[in-house]
C-alpha positions, 0 to 999 in steps of 0.5 A: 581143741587137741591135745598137743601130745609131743613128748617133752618135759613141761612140769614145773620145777619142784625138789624130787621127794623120791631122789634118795630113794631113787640113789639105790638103783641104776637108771639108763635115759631120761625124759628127752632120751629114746633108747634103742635096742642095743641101750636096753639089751647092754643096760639089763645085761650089765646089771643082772650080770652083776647079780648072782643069778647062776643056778636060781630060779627067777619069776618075771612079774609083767604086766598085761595088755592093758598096760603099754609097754615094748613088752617083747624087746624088755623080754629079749634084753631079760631072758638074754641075761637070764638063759643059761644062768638060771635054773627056771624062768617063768612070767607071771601076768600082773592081772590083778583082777583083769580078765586072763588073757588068752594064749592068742592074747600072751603070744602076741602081748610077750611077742611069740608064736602062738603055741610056740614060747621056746621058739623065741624065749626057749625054756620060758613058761608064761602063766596068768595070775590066776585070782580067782583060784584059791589055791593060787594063793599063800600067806605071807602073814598079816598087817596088823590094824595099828600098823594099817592105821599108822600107815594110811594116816589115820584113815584106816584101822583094820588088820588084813591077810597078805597073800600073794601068788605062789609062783612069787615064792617058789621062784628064788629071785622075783624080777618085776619087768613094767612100765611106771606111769601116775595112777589113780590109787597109788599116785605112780604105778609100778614097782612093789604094785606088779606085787600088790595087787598085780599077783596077791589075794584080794585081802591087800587089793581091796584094802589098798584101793579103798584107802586110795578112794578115801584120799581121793584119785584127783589128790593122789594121782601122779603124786611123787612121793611114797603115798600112803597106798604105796606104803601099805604096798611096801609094807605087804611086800616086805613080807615076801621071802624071795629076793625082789628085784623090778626093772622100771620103764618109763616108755613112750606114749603112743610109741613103742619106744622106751625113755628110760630104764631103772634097774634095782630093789623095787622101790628104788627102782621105781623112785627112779622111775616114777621121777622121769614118768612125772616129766613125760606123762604129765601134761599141763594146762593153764586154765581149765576147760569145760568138756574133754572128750576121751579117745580110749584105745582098744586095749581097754575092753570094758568101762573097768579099764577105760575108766583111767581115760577120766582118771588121768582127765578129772583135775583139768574140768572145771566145775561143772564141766564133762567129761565124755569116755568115747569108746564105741568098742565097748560092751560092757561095764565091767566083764569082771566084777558085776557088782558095780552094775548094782551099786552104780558109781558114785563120789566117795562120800556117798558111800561113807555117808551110809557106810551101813548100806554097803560096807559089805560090797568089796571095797575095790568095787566101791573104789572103782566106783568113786573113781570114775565118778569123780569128786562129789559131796552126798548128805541126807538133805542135798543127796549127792552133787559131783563136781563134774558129769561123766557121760560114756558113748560106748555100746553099752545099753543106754539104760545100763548105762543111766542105771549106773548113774552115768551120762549116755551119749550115742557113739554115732553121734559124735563128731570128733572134728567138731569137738576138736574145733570147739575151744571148750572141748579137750580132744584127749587121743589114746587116753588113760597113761598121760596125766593133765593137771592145771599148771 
């Protein structure tokens, strides 16, 4: 069967844990609204032109491509309301640890000419984060490990260095411009997370991700309030001297249209946000089904990335059940961190049950790792039982591919009308933004 993917609001009625919060920033549409150009371009003008932006310097924080976002027109609607008001603008591009993208790849993401920025956002620069230069980098401080502690619920007690990109805070306003949607590690993306990890040092990425494995992508995905991973990210955020500002949307899936806008401190902003992202990417099924296969789109250009096509499917696979990743364009596992080549992926206790074996493997591999392989338990006598198979039609070697203790299929060999005729099988298109949970 195929998903039915219209926009609309399905999720059950339930009181909103982050509605205070949200009070603090301004919000334009909603879950049944599109917005049209004039909507954003007078909804960012009017808030930014309250702010006292004049003669300062704002770094835009924006996502990459792996992320769907009208990025060009938020652009249009921001530096509108910036040029001639700000002393200096520059993009910085969230990548985390994503692979820089290219000037063909930032030309066509941000919607300029090639080689040509001014010709559409004149006085712009844009950059890539650039994670793997250390000079990249200044420290904001430290949290400390009874603080890691409190705030992860006991799950952790280990201090870490906060450090950040140093456009961040050599810019006098840093203005986050991105999409919200649920994601596996934080429970909604966005906000202070275009900070942490989007442009910090390795020290937060691989700390909160880990401390998202521990609590599990199925329990933590889509969860609507100020997870314990959201509260370390706060926490790193605070530390940034710079005014932070985030302008959240909610856009829409398989479109380039935008359902609403919040505007404000980052994490009302993103409260606002993610309370209107729960209603329009949040599907619900009422009963589980046996195999889903996933349609991952183009913008996901290794397993790394298409992974977020089990994390938004995990919770609707009954036990013993599969999940299928069909992605034929696919090469490679991940084409930036080879290390999950030689751990493998597997469920979350594996790795804590012999914590000696691998606690040196940086921890945002092993989160990675549990996250794609999904819920599991491991002990010395039963070795490990996940609770579902992951099986990848890629262009990955098949031997790679088991190498990593994940299932291979043959891309060629799949009939995706036939799948779609079986009512055991869920045919998810463009996955990896909407969420599917049981009702």
């Amino acid at each position: 069967m195929r998903v039915d993917d219209s926009p609309r609001t399905v999720a059950p009625p339930v009181e909103d844990p982050l509605a205070e919060l949200a009070r603090g920033a301004a919000l334009t549409g909603g879950a049944e609204t599109l917005l049209d150009q004039d909507a954003v371009t007078s909804f960012v003008a009017e808030q930014l032109g309250a702010l006292d932006l004049a003669g300062r310097s704002v770094c835009l924080v924006i996502p990459d491509a792996t992320r769907s976002c009208p990025l060009p027109q938020l652009l249009d609607a921001v530096h509108g309301a910036l040029a001639g008001r700000a002393d200096r603008i520059t993009a910085l591009v969230a990548l985390g640890t994503h692979a820089a993208m290219s000037e063909e790849q930032l030309a066509r993401h941000c919607g300029y000419p090639v080689g040509d920025v001014d010709a559409r956002f004149p006085g712009l620069t844009v950059l890539n984060h650039a994670w793997r230069d250390p000079s990249t980098f200044v420290t904001l401080g430290a949290i400390s490990a009874e603080r890691v502690e409190e705030l992860s619920q006991g799950r952790l007690a280990v201090g870490v260095d906060v450090r950040i990109n140093r456009a961040v805070v050599e810019h006098d306003v840093a203005l986050v411009v991105g999409p919200v949607l649920p994601h596996e590690v934080v429970g909604f993306s966005g906000g202070n997370k275009y900070f942490f990890p989007g442009v910090s040092g390795p020290e937060v990425i691989d700390l909160s991700h880990w401390l998202g494995a521990l609590i599990t992508s199925a329990a933590i995905i889509g969860t609507r309030e100020v997870t314990p991973v959201r509260a370390v990210i706060d926490e790193a955020a605070a530390l940034i001297p710079t005014q932070t500002l985030a302008l959240c949307a909610v856009t829409q899936h398989g479109g380039a249209g935008l359902h609403a806008l919040a505007l404000g401190e980052p994490r009302a902003a993103w409260a606002a946000a993610a309370g209107v992202a729960a209603q329009t990417h949040v599907r619900y099924l009422d009963a589980p089904v046996q195999r889903v296969l996933s349609l991952i789109p183009r913008k996901y250009a290794d397993v790394w990335t298409a992974a977020k096509g089990f994390y938004k499917l995990e919770p609707v696979v009954a036990d013993g059940g599969e999940v299928i990743l069909y992605a034929p364009h696919i090469t490679e596992i991940a084409a930036m961190h080879p290390e999950i080549n030689t751990i493998g992926y597997h469920c979350r206790d594996y790795f804590t049950g012999q914590w000696d074996q691998f606690k040196d493997v940086p921890w945002g591999v092993l989160a990675h790792s549990t996250h794609l392989r999904g819920a599991g338990t491991w002990d010395p006598e039963h070795g490990e039982r996940p609770r579902v198979r992951v099986t990848l039609a890629t262009s990955i070697p098949e031997d790679v591919v088991r190498a990593a203790n994940l299932g291979h299929l043959d891309p060629a060999e799949v009939d995706v009308a036939a799948y779609e005729a079986d009512p055991g099988t869920l045919v998810v298109p463009d996955a990896g933004e909407v969420l599917h949970r049981l009702r």
